[in-house]
MARDO-24472 format. One record per residue (C-alpha): residue number from 0; y, x, z; residue in one letter. Coordinates in Angstrom, 1 decimal, m for minus. Each point is the difference from the previous one (the first is absolute). Layout:
BEGIN
seq: NUM north: Y east: X up: Z type: a
...
end
This chain:
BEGIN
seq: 0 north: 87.6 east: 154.5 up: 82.1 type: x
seq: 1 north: 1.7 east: 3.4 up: 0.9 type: x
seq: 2 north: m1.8 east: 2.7 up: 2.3 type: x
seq: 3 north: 2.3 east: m0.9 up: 2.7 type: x
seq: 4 north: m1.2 east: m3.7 up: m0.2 type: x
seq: 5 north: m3.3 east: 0.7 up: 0.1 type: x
seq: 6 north: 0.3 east: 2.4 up: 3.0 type: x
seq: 7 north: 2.0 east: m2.4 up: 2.0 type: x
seq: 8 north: m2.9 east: m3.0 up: m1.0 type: x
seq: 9 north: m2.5 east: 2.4 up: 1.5 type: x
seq: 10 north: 2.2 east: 0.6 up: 3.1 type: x
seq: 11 north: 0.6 east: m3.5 up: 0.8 type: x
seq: 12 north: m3.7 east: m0.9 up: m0.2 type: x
seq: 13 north: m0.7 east: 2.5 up: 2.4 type: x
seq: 14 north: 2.7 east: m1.4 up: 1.9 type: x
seq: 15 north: m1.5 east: m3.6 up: 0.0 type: x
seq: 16 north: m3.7 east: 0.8 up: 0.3 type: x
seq: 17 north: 0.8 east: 2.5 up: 2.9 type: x
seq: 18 north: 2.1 east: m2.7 up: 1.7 type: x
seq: 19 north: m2.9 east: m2.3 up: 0.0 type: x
seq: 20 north: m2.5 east: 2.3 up: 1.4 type: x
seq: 21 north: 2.5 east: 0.1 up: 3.0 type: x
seq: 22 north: 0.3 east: m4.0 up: 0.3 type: x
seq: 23 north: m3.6 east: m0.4 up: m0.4 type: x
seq: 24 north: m0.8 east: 2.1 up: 2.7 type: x
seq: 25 north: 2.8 east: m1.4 up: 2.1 type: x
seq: 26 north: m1.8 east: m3.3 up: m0.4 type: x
seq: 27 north: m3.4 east: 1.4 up: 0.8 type: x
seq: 28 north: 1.8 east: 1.8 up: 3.5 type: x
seq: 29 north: 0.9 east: m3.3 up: 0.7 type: x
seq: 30 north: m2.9 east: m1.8 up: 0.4 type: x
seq: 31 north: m1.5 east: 3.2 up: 2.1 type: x
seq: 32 north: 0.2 east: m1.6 up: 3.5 type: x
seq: 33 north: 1.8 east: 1.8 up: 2.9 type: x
seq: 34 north: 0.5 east: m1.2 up: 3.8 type: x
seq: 35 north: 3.0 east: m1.7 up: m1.7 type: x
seq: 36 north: 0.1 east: m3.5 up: m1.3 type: x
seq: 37 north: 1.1 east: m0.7 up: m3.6 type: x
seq: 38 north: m0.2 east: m2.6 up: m2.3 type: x
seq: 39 north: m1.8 east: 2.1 up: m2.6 type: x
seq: 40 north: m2.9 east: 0.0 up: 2.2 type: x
seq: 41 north: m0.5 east: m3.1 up: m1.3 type: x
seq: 42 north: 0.6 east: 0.5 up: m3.7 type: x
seq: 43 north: m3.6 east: m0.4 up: m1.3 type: x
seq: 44 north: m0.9 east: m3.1 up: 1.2 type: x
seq: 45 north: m0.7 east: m2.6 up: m1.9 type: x
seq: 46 north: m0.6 east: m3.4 up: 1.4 type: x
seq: 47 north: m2.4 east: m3.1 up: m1.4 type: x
seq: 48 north: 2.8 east: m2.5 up: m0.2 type: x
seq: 49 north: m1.4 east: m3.4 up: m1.9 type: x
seq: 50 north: m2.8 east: 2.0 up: m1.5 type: x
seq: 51 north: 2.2 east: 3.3 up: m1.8 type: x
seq: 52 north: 0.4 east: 3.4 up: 1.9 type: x
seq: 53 north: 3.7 east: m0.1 up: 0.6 type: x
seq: 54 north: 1.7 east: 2.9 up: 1.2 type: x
seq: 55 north: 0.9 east: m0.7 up: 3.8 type: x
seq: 56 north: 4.1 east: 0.9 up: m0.3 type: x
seq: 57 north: m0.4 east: m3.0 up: m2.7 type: x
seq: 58 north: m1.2 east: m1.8 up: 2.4 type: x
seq: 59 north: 2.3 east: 0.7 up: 3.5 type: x
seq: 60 north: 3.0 east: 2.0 up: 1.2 type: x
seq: 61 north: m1.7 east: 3.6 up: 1.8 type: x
seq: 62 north: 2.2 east: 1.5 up: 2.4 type: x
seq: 63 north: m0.1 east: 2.7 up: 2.8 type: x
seq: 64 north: 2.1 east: m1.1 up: 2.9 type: x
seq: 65 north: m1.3 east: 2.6 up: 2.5 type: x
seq: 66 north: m1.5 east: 3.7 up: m0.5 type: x
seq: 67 north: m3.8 east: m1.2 up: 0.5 type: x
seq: 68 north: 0.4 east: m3.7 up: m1.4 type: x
seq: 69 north: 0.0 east: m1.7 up: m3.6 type: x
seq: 70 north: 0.4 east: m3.8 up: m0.4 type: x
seq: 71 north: m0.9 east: m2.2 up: m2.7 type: x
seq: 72 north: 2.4 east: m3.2 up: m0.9 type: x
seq: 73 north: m2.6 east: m1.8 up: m2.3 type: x
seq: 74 north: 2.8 east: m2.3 up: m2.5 type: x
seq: 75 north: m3.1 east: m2.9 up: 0.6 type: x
seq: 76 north: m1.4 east: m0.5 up: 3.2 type: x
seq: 77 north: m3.5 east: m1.2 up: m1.5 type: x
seq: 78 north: m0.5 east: 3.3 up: m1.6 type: x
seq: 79 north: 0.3 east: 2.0 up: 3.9 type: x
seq: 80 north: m4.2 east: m0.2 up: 0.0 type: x
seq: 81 north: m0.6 east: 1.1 up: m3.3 type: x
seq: 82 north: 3.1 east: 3.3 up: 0.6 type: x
seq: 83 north: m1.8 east: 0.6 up: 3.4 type: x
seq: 84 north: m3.6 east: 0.5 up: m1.6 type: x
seq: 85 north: 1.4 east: 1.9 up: m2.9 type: x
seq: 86 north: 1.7 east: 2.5 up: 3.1 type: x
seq: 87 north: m3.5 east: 0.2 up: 1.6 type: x
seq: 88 north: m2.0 east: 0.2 up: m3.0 type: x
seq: 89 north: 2.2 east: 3.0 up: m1.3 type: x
seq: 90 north: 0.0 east: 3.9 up: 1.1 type: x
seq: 91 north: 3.1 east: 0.3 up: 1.8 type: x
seq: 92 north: m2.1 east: m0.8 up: 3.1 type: x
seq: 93 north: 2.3 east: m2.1 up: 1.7 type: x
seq: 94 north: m0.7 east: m2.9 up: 2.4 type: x
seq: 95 north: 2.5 east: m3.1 up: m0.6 type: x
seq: 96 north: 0.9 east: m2.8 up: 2.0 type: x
seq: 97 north: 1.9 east: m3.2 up: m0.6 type: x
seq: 98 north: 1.7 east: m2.7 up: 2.0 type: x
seq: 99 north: 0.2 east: m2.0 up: m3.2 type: x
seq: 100 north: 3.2 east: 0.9 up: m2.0 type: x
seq: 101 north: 0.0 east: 3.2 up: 0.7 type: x
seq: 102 north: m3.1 east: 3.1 up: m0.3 type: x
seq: 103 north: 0.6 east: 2.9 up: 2.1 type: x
seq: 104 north: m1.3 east: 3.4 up: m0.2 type: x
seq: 105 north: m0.3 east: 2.9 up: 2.4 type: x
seq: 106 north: m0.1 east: 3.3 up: m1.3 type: x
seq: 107 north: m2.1 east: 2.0 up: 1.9 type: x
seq: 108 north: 0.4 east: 4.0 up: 1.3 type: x
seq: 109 north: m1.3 east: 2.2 up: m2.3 type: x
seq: 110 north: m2.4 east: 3.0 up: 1.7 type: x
seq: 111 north: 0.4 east: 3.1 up: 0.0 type: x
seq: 112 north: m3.0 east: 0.2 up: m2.7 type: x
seq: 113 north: 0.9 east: m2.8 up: m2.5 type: x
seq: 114 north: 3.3 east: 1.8 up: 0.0 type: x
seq: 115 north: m1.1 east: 3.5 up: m0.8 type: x
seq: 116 north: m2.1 east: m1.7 up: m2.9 type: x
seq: 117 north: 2.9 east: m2.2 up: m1.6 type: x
seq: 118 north: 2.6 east: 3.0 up: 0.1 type: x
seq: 119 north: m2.6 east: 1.7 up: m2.1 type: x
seq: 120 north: m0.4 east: m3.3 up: m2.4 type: x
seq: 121 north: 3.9 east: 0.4 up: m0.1 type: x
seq: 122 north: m0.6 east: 3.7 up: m0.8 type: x
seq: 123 north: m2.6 east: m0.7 up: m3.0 type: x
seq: 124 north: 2.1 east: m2.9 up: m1.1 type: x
seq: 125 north: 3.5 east: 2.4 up: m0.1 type: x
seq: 126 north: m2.7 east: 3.0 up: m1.9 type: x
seq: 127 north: m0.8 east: m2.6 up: m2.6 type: x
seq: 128 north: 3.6 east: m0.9 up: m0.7 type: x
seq: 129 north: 0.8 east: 3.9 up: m0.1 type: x
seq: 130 north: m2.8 east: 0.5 up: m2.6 type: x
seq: 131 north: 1.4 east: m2.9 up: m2.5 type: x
seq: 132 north: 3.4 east: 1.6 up: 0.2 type: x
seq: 133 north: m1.5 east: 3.1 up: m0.9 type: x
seq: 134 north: m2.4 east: m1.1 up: m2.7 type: x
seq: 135 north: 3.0 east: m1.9 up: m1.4 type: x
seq: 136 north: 2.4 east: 3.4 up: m0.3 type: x
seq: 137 north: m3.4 east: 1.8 up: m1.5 type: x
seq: 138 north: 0.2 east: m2.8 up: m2.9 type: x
seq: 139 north: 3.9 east: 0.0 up: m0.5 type: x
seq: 140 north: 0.5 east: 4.0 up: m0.1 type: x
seq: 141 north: m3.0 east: m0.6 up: m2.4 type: x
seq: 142 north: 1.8 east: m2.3 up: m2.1 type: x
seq: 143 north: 3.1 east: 2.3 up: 0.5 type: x
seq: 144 north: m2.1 east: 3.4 up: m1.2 type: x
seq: 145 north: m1.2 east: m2.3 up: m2.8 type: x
seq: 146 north: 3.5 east: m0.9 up: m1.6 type: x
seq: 147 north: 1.0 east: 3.8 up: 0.9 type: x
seq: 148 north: m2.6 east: 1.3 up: m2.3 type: x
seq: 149 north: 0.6 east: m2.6 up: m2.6 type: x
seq: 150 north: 3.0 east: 1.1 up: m0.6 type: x
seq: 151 north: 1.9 east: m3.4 up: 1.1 type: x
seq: 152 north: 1.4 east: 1.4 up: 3.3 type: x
seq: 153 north: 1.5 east: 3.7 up: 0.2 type: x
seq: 154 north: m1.1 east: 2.3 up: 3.3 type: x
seq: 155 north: 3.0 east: m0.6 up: 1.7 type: x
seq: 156 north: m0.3 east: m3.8 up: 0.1 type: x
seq: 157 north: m3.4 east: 0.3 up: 0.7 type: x
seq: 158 north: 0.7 east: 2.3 up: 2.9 type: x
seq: 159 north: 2.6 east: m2.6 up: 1.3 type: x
seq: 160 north: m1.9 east: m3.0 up: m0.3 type: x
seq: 161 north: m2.5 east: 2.3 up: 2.0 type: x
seq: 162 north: 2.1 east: 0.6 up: 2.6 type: x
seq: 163 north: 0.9 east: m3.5 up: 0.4 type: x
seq: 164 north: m3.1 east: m0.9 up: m0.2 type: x
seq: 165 north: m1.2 east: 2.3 up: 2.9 type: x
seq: 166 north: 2.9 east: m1.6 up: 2.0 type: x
seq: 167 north: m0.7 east: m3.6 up: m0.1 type: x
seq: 168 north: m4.2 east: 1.4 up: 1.1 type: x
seq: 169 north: 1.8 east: 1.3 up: 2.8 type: x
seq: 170 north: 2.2 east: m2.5 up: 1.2 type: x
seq: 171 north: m3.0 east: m2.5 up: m0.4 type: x
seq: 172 north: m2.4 east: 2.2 up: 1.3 type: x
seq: 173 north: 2.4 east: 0.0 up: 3.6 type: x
seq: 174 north: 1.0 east: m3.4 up: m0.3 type: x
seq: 175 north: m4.3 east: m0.5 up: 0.8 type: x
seq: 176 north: m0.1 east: 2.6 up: 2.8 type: x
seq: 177 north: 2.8 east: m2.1 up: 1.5 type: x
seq: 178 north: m1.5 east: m3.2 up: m0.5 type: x
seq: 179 north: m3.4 east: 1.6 up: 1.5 type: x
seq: 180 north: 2.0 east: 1.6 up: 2.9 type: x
seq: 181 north: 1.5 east: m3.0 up: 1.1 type: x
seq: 182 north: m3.0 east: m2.1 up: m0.5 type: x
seq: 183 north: m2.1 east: 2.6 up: 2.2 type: x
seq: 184 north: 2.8 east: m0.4 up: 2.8 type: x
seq: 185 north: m0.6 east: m3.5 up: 0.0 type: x
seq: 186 north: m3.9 east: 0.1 up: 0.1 type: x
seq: 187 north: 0.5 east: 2.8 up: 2.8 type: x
seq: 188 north: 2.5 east: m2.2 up: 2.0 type: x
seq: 189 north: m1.5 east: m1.3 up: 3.3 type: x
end
């Protein structure tokens, strides 16, 4: 493989790994709970349905038709018990209620305190996700350095991919203070 192959190998590895440090913290923002009510909330439920866990959106339509309220379309009726214990027995701390088709849930105002402790969860979540990005640039320019003093990539290809390289950090890097801006709005919404 030329230099130039190699370089660009190492580049687009960064690329995806970095990528998915964003979308895995995306997903873990998502199920942070705000005054807002969202589907995601509900993500990590998992319901006993004929004796196996079943994820709950397997098992019913979730929507959010109002700011403060989800509902839960089970696909079968029968299983509306089994979806509401799973809700109660779980740690989103919601209370549900049913007329029998369909379960409601109320999302209720945040405090002032739970919301000064989950904008610093966000915080520590969006830190994490900064670190990975960074520890994954450490190991590419290492890789890059590597094939520089090899002999298999000359300095000024190295110094490019470098550059690049420092470029997609900090386009990542402020695609996560976004995500953790907007995600600290929503928490600090009333």
């Amino acid at each position: 493989m030329s230099d130039g192959g190699m370089i660009d190998e190492f580049l687009e590895d960064a690329r995806e790994r970095m990528a998915k440090s964003v979308e895995a913290m995306r997903h873990e923002f998502g199920s942070v709970r705000t005054g807002r009510a969202s589907p995601a909330l509900l993500d990590r439920i998992t319901v006993d349905y004929y004796g196996s866990p079943t994820p709950l959106k397997q098992l019913a339509t979730i929507n959010a038709p109002e700011a403060r309220m989800l509902t839960v379309q089970p696909y079968d009726k029968s299983s509306i018990k089994a979806i509401e214990r799973a809700i109660i027995n779980s740690d989103v701390g919601l209370t549900p209620s049913n007329d029998g088709n369909l379960i409601r849930l109320g999302i209720p105002e945040l405090t002032e305190e739970r919301r000064k402790q989950l904008v610093k969860v966000v915080r520590n979540i969006a830190e994490e996700g900064r670190v990975a990005i960074r520890n994954i640039r450490r190991d590419v320019m290492h890789d890059l350095r590597e094939l520089k003093e090899a002999g298999d990539a000359g300095s000024d290809d190295e110094h490019r991919a470098e550059v690049e390289l420092q470029k997609v950090t900090d386009a990542r890097i402020s695609e996560l203070d976004d995500l953790l801006k907007h995600k600290e709005a929503e928490i600090l919404e009333v």
